[in-house]
Z-matrix of the N, CA and C atoms (Angstrom, degrees):
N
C 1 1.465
C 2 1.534 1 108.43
N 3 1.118 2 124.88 1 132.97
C 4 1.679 3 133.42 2 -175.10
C 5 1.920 4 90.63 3 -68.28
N 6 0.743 5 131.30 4 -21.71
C 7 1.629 6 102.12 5 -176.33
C 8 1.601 7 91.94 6 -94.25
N 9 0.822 8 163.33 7 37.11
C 10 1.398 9 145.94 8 144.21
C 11 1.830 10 99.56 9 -103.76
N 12 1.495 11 113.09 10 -34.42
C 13 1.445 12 108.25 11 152.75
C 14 1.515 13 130.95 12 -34.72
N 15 1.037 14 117.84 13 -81.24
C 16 1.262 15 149.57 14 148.97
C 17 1.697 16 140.54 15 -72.54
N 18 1.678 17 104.14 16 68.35
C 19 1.339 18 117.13 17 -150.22
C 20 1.748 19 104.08 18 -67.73
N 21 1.542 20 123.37 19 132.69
C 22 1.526 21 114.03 20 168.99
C 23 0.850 22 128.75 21 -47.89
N 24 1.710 23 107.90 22 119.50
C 25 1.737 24 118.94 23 174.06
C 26 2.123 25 95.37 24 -48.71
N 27 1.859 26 86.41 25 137.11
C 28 1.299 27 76.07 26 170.46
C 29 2.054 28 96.37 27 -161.31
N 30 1.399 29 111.25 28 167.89
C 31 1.270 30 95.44 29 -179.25
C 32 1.605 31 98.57 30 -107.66
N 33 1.472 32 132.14 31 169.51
C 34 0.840 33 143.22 32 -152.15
C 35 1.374 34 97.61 33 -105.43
N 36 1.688 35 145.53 34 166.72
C 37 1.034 36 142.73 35 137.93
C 38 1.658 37 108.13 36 -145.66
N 39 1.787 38 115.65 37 119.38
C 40 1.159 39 102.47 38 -174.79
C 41 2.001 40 91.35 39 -110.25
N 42 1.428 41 113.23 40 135.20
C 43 1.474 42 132.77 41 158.94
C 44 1.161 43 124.25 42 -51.31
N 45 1.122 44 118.95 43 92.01
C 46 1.740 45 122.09 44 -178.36
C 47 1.767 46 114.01 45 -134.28
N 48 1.237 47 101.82 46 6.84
C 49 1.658 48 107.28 47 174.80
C 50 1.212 49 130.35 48 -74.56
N 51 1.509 50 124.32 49 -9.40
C 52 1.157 51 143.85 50 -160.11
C 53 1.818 52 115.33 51 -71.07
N 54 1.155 53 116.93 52 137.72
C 55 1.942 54 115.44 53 -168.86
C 56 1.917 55 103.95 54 -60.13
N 57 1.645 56 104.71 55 -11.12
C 58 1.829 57 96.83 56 176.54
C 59 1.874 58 92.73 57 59.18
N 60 1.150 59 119.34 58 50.03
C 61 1.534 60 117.66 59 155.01
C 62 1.600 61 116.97 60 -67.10
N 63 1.139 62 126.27 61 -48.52
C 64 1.077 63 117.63 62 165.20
C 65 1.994 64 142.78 63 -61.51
N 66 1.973 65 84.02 64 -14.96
C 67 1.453 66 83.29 65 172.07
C 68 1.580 67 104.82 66 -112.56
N 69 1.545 68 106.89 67 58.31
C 70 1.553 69 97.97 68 -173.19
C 71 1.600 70 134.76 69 75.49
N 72 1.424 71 111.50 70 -8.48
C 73 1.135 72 118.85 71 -175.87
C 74 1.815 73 114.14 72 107.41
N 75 1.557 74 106.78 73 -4.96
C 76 1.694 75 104.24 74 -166.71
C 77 1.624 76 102.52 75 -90.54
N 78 1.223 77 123.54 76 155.24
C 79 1.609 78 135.33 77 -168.29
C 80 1.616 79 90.56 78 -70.46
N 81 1.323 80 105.99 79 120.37
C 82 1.646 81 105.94 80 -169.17
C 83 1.620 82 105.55 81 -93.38
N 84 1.454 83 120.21 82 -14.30
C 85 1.521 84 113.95 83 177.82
C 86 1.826 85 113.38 84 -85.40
N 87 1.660 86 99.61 85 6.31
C 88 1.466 87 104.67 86 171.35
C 89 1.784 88 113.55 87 -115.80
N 90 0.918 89 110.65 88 1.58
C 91 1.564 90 123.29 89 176.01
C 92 1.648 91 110.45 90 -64.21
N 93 1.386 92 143.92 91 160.32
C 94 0.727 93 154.37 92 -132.71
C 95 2.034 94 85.52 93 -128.32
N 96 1.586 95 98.67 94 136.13
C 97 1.746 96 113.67 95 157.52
C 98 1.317 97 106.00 96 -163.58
N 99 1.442 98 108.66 97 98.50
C 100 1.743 99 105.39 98 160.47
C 101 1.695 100 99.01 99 96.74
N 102 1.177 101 117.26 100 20.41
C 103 1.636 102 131.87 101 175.50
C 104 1.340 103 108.91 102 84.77
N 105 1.640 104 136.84 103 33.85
C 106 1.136 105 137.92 104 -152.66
C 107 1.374 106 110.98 105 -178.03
N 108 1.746 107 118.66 106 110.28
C 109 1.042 108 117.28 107 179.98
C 110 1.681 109 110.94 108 -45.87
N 111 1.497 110 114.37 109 150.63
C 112 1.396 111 127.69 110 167.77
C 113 1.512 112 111.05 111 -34.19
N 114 1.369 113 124.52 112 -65.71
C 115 1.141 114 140.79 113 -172.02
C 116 1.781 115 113.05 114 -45.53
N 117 1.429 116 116.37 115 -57.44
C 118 1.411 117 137.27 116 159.60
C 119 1.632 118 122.15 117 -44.24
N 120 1.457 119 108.58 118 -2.09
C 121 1.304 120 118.22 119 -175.86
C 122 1.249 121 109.71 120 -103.77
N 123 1.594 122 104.71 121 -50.70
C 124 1.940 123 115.73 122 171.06
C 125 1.262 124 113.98 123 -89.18
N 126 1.384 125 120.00 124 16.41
C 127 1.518 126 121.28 125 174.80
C 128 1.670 127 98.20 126 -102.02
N 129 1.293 128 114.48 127 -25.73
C 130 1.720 129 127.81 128 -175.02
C 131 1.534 130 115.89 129 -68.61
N 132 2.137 131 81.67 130 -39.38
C 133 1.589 132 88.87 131 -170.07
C 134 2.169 133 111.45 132 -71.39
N 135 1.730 134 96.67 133 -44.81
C 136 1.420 135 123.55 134 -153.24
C 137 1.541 136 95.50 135 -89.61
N 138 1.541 137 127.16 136 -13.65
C 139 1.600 138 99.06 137 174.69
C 140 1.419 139 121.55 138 -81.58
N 141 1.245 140 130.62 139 -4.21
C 142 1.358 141 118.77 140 -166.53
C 143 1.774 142 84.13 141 -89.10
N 144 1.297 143 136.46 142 -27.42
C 145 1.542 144 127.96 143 177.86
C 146 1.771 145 105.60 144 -46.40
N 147 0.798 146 129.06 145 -38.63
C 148 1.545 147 132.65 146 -124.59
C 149 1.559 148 120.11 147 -147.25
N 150 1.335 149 104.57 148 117.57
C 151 1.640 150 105.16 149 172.78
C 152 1.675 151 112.93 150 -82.09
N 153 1.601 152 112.42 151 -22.82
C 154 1.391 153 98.68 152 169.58
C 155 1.938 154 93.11 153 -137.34
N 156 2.149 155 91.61 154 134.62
C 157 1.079 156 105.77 155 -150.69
C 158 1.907 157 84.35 156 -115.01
N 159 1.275 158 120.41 157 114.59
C 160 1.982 159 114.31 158 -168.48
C 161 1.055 160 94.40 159 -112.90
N 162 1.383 161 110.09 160 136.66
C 163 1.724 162 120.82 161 163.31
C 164 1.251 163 116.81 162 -130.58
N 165 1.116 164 114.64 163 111.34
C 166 1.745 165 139.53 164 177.86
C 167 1.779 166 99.17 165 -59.87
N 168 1.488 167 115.40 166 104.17
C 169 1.536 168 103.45 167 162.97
C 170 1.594 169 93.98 168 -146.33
N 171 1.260 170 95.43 169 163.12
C 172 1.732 171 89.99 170 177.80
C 173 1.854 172 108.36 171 -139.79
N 174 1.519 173 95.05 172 37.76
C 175 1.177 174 119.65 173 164.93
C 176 1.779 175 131.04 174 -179.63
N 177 1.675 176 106.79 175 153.44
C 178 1.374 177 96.38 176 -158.62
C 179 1.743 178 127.84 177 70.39
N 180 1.326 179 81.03 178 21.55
C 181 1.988 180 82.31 179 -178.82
C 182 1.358 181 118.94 180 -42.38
N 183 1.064 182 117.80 181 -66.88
C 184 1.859 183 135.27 182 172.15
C 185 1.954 184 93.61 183 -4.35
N 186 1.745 185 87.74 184 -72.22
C 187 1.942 186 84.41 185 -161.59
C 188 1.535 187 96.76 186 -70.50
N 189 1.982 188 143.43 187 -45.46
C 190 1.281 189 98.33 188 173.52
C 191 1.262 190 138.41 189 -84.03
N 192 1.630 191 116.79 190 45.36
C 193 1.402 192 103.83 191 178.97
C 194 1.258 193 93.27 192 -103.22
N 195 1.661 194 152.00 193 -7.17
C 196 1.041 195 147.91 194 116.11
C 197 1.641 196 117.15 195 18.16
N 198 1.117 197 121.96 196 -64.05
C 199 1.359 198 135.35 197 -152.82
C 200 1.478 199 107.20 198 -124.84
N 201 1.063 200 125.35 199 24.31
C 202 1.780 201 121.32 200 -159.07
C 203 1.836 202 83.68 201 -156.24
N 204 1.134 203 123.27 202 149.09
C 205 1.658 204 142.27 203 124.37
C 206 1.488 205 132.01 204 -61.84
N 207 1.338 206 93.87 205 -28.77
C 208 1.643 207 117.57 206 174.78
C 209 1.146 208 122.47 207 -119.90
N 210 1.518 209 142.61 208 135.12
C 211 1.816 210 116.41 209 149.36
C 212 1.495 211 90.73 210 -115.26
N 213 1.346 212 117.58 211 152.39
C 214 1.112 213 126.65 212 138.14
C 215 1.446 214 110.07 213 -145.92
N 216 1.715 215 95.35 214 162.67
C 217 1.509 216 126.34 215 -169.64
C 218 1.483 217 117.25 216 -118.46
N 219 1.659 218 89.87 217 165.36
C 220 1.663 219 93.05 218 -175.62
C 221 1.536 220 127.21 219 -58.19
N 222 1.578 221 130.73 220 140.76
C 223 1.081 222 131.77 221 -152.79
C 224 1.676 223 87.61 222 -99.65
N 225 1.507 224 118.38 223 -0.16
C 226 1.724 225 109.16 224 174.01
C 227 1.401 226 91.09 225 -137.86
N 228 0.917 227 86.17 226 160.06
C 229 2.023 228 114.12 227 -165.67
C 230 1.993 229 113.44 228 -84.69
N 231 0.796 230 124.57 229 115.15
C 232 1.301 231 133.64 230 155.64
C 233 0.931 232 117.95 231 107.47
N 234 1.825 233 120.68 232 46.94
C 235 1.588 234 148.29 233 150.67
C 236 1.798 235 78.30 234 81.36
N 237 1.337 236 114.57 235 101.30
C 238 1.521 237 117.86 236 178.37
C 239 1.515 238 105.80 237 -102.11
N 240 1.175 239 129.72 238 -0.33
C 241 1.428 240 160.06 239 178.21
C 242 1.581 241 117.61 240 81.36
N 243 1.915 242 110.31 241 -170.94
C 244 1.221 243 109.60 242 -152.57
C 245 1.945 244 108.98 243 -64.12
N 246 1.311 245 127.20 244 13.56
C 247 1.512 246 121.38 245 168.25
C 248 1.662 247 108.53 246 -57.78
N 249 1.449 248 84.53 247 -57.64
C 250 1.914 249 100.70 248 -173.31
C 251 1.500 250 108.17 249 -54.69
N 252 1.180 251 127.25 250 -28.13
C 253 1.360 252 119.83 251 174.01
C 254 1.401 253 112.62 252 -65.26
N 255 1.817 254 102.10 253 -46.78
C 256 1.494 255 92.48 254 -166.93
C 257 1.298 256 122.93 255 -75.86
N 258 1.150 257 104.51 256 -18.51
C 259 1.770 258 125.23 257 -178.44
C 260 2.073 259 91.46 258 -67.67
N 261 1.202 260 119.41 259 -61.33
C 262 1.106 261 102.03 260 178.88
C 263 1.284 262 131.56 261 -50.28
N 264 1.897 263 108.68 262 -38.05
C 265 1.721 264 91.42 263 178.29
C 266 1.632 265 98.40 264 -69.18
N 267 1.198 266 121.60 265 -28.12
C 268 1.770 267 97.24 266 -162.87
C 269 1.077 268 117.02 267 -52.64
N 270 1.746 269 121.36 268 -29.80
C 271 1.480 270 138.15 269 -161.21
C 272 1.263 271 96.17 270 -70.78
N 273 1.558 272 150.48 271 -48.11
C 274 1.442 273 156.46 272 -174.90
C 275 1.423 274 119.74 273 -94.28
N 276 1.652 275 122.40 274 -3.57
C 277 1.268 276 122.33 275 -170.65
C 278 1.782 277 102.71 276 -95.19
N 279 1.614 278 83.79 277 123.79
C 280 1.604 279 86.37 278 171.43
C 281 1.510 280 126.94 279 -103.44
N 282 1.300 281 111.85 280 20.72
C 283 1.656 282 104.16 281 160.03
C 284 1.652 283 109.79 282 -119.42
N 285 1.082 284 90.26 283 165.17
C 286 1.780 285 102.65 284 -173.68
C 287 1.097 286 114.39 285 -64.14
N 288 1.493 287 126.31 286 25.71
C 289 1.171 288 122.71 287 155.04
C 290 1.586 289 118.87 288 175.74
N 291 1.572 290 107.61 289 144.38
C 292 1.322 291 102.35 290 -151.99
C 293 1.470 292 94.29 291 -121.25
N 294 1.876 293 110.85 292 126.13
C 295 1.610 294 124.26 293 159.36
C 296 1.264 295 120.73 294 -64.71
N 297 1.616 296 129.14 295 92.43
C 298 1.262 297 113.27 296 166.21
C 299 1.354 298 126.48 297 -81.69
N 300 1.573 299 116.73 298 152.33
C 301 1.319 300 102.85 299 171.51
C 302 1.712 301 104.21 300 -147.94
N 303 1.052 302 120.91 301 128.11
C 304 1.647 303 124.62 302 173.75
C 305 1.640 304 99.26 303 -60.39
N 306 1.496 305 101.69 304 143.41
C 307 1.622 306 127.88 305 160.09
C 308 1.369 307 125.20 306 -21.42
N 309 1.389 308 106.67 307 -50.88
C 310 1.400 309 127.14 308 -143.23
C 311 2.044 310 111.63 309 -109.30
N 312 1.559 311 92.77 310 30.92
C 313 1.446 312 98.05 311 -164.50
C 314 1.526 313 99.38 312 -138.02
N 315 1.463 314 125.32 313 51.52
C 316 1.598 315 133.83 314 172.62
C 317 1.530 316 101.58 315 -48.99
N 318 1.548 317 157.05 316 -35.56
C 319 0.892 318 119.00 317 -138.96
C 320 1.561 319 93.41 318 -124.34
N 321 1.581 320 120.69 319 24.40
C 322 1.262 321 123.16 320 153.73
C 323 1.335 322 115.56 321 -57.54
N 324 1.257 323 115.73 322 161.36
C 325 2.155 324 124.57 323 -161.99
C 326 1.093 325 90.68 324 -146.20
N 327 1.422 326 95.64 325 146.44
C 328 1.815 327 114.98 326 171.05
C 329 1.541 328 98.65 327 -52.84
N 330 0.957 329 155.96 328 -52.63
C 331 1.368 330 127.69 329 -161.74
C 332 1.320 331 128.37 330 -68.93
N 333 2.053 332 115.67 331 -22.81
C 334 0.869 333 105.48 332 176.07
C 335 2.044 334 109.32 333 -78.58
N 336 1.560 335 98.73 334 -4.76
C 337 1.508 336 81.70 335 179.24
C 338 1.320 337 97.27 336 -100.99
N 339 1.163 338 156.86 337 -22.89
C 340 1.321 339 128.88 338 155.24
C 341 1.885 340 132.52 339 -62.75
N 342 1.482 341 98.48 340 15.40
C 343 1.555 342 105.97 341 177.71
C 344 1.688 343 88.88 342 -108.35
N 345 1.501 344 120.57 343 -33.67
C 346 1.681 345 98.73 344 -177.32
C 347 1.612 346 111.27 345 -71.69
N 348 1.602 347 104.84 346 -22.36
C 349 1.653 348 105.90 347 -175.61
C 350 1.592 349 98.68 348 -54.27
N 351 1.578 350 96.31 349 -64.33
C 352 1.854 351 95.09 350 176.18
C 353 1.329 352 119.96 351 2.08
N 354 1.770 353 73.65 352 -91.33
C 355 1.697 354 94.77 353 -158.26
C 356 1.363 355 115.25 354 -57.71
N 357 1.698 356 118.07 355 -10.68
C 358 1.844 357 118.36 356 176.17
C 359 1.399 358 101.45 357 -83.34
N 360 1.331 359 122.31 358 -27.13
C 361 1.499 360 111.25 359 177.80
C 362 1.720 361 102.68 360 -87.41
N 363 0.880 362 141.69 361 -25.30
C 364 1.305 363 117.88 362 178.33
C 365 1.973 364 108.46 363 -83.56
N 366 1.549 365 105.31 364 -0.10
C 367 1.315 366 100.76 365 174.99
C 368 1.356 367 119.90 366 -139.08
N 369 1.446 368 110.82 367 42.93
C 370 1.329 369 123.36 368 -171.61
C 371 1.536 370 166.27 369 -26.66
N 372 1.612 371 83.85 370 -20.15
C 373 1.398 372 106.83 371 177.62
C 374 1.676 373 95.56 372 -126.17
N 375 1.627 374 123.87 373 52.21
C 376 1.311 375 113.47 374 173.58
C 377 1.369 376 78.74 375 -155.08
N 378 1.668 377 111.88 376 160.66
C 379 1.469 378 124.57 377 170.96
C 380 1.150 379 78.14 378 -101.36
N 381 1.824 380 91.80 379 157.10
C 382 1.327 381 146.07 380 -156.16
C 383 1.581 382 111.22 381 -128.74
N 384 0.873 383 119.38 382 95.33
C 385 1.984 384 118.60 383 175.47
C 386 1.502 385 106.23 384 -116.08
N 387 1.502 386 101.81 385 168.28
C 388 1.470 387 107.41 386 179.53
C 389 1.568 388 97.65 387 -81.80
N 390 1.260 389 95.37 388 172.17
C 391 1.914 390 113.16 389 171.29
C 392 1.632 391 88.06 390 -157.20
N 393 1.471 392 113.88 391 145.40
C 394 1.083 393 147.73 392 176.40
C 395 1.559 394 127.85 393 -144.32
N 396 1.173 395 118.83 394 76.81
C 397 1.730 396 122.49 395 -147.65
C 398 1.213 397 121.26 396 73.84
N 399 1.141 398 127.61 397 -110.08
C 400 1.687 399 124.63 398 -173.52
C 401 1.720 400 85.01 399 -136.21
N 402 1.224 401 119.61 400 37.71
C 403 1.787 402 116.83 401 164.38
C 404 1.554 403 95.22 402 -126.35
N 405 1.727 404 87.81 403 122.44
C 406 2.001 405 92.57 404 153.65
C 407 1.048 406 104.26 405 -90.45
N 408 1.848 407 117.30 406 -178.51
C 409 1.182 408 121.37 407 -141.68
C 410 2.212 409 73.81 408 -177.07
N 411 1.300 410 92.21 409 70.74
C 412 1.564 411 110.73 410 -165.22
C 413 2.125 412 97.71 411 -73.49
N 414 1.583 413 106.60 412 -34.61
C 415 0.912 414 99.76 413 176.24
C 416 2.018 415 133.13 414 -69.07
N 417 1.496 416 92.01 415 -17.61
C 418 1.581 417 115.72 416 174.81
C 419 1.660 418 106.11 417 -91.41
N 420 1.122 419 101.28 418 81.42
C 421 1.953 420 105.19 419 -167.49
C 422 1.455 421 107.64 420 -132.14
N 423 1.209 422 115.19 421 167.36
C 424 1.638 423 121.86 422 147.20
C 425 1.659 424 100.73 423 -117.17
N 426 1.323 425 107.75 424 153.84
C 427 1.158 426 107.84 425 177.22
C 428 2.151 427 107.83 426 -140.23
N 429 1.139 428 115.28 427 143.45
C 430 1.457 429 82.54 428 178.00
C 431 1.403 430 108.36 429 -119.21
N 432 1.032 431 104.97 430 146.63
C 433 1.127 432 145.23 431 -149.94
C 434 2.019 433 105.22 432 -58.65
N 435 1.721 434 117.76 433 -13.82
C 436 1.301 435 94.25 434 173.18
C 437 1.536 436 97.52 435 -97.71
N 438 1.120 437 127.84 436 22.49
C 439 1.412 438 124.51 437 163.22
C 440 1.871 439 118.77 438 -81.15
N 441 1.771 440 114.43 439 12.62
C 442 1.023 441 93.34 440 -160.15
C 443 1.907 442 96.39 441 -87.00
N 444 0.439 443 96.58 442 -9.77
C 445 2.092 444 106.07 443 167.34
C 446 1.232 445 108.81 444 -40.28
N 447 1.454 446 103.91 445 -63.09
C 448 1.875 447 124.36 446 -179.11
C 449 1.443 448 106.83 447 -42.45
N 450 1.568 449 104.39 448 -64.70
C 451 1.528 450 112.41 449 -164.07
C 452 1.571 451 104.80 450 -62.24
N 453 1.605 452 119.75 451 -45.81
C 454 1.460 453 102.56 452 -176.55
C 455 1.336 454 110.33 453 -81.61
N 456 1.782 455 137.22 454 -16.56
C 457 1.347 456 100.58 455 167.65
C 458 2.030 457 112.31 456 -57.83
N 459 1.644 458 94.99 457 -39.02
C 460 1.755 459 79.16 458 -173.40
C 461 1.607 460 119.42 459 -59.33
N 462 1.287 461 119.17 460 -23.76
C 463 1.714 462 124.66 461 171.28
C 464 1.572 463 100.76 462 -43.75
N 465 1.608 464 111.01 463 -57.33
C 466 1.276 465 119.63 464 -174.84
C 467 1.361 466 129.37 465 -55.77
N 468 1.378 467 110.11 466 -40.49
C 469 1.522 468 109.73 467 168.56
C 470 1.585 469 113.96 468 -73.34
N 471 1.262 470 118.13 469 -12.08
C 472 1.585 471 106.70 470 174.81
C 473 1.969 472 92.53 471 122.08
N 474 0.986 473 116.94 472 9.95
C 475 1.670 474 97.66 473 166.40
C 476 1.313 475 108.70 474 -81.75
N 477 1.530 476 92.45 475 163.85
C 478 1.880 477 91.75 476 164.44
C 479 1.567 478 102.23 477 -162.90
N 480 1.033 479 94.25 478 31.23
C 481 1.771 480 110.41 479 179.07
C 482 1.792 481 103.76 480 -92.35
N 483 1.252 482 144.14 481 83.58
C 484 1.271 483 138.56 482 160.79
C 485 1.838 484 96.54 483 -31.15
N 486 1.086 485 134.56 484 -84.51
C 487 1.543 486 138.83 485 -167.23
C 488 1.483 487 109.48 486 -30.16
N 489 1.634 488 113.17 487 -48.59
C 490 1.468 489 93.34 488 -173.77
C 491 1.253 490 110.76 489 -100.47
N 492 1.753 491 139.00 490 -8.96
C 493 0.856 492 127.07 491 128.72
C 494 1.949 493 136.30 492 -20.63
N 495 0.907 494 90.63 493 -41.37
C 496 1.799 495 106.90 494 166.73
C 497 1.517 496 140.56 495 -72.80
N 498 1.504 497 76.54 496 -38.52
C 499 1.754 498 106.36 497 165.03
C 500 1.047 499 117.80 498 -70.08
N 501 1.349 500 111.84 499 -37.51
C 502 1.642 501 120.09 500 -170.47
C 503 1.709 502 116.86 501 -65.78
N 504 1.906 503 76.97 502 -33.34
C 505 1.843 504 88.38 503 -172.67
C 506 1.374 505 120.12 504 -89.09
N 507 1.527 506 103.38 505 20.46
C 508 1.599 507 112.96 506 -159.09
C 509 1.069 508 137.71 507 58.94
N 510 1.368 509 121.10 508 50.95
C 511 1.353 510 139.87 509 -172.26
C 512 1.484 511 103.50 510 -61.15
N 513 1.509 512 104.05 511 148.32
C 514 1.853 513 118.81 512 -178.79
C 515 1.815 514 93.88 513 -111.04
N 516 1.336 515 107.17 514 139.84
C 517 1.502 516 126.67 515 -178.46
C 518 1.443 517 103.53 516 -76.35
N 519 1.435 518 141.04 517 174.51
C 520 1.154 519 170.04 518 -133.22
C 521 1.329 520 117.47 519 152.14
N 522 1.566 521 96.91 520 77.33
C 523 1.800 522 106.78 521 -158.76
C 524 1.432 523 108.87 522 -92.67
N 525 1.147 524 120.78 523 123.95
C 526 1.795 525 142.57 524 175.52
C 527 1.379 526 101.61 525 -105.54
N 528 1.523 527 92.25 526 155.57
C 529 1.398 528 114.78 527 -173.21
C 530 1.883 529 87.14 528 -66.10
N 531 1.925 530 109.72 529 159.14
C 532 1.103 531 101.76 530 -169.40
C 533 1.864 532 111.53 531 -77.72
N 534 1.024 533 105.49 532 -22.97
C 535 1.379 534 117.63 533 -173.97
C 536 1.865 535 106.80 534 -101.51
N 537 1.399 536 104.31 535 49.82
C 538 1.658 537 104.95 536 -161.76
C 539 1.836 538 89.10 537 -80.39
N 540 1.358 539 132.15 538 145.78
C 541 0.911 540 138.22 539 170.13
C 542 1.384 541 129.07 540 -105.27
N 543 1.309 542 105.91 541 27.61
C 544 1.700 543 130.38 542 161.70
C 545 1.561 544 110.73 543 -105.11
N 546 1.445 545 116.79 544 -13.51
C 547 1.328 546 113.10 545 -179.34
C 548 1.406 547 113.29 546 -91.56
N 549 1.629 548 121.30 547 -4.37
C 550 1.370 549 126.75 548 -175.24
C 551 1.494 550 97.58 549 -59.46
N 552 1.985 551 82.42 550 129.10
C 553 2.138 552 79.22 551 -175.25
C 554 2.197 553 85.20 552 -111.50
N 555 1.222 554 109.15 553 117.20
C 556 1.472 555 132.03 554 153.63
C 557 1.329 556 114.66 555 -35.80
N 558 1.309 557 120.21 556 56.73
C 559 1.868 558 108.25 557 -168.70
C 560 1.731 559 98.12 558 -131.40
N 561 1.386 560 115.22 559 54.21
C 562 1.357 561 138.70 560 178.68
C 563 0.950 562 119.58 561 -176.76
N 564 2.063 563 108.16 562 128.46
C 565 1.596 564 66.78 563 179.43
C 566 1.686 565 131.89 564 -131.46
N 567 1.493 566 96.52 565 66.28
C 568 1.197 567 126.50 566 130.73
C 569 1.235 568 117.19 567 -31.70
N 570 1.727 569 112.78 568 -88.20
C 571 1.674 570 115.22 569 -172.14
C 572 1.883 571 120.40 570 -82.00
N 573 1.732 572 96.13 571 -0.13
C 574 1.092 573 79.91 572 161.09
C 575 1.752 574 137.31 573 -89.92
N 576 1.663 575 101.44 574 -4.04
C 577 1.087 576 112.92 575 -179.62
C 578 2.176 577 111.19 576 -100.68
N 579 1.609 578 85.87 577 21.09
C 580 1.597 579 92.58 578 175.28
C 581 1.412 580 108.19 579 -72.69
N 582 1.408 581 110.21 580 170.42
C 583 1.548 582 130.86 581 163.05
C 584 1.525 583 100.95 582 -81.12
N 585 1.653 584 110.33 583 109.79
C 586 1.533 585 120.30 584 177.38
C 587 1.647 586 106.79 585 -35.04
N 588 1.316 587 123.22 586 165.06
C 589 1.524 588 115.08 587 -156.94
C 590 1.655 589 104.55 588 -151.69
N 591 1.807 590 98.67 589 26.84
C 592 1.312 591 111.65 590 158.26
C 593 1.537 592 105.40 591 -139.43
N 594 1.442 593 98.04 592 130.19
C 595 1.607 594 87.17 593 166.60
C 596 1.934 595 152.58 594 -55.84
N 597 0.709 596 138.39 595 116.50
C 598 1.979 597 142.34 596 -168.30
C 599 1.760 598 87.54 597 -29.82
């Protein structure tokens, strides 16, 4: 198939703005897994994709500008959640389409992100999210980028659901086994102090 030839130019956006309620309040894409902040894991995986690599945080900038070309932050005040991130990379992303990926998901693999590139290039003018059983996974998406109009009128009327925002626009699935063990998202830390649960 020519898109695994020729993988979609796309810009990167990794999710790290989030208040970390579940880990106590601490910035969870700077926390430690496997001797290596979270963040340093999907920056390892996602830079060889990408000439511009954006990370949404709205704190601690200093350490992620490390790992980013870009940061940007929420355009409303007091962690309004992951919409405002994505709405921000769309606002600065200059290719026709933008890979998001939340912080808190180290044991994603290049293949599953070169299977979402796929499926956004064979469906181009629709975002692209994972599905894994009957769960999306709205934050593991491509989205392209002249849809960012869409997303802020829906910001504007009062959504803040990325998923049904997506849905609305006719989003195409990226279906995983339901129990896929690359989708384990680390946002406790409980499982962040697990024994990884795919093999090297």
């Amino acid at each position: 198939m020519p898109s695994h030839s020729s993988p979609l130019p796309c810009s990167v956006l990794l999710l790290a703005g989030g208040r970390g309620q579940r880990m106590g309040g601490l910035d969870k894409g700077l926390l430690d897994w496997h001797g290596q902040p979270l963040i340093a894991h999907l920056h390892r995986l996602v830079r060889p994709l990408t000439d511009e690599l954006i990370i949404s945080c709205n704190r601690n900038q200093p350490q992620y500008a490390a790992y980013a070309d870009q940061l940007v932050g929420d355009d409303s005040p007091d962690f309004p959640g992951p919409l405002a991130g994505i709405r921000a990379g769309l606002a600065v992303a200059q290719h026709g389409h933008l890979l998001v990926l939340p912080c808190d998901v180290p044991q994603i693999d290049a293949r599953l992100l070169a299977d979402l590139r796929s499926t956004a290039q064979q469906n181009p003018l629709l975002p692209v999210m994972v599905r894994h059983g009957d769960f999306w996974e709205p934050l593991l998406c491509v989205i392209p980028t002249l849809l960012r109009e869409r997303f802020d009128e829906a910001w504007a009327a009062g959504e803040r659901s990325p998923r049904r925002i997506m849905q609305a626009l006719g989003a195409k699935a990226l279906d995983c086994p339901a129990d896929d063990p690359r989708l384990a998202n680390l946002n406790t830390p409980e499982l962040l102090h697990r024994p990884p649960s795919v093999s090297e």
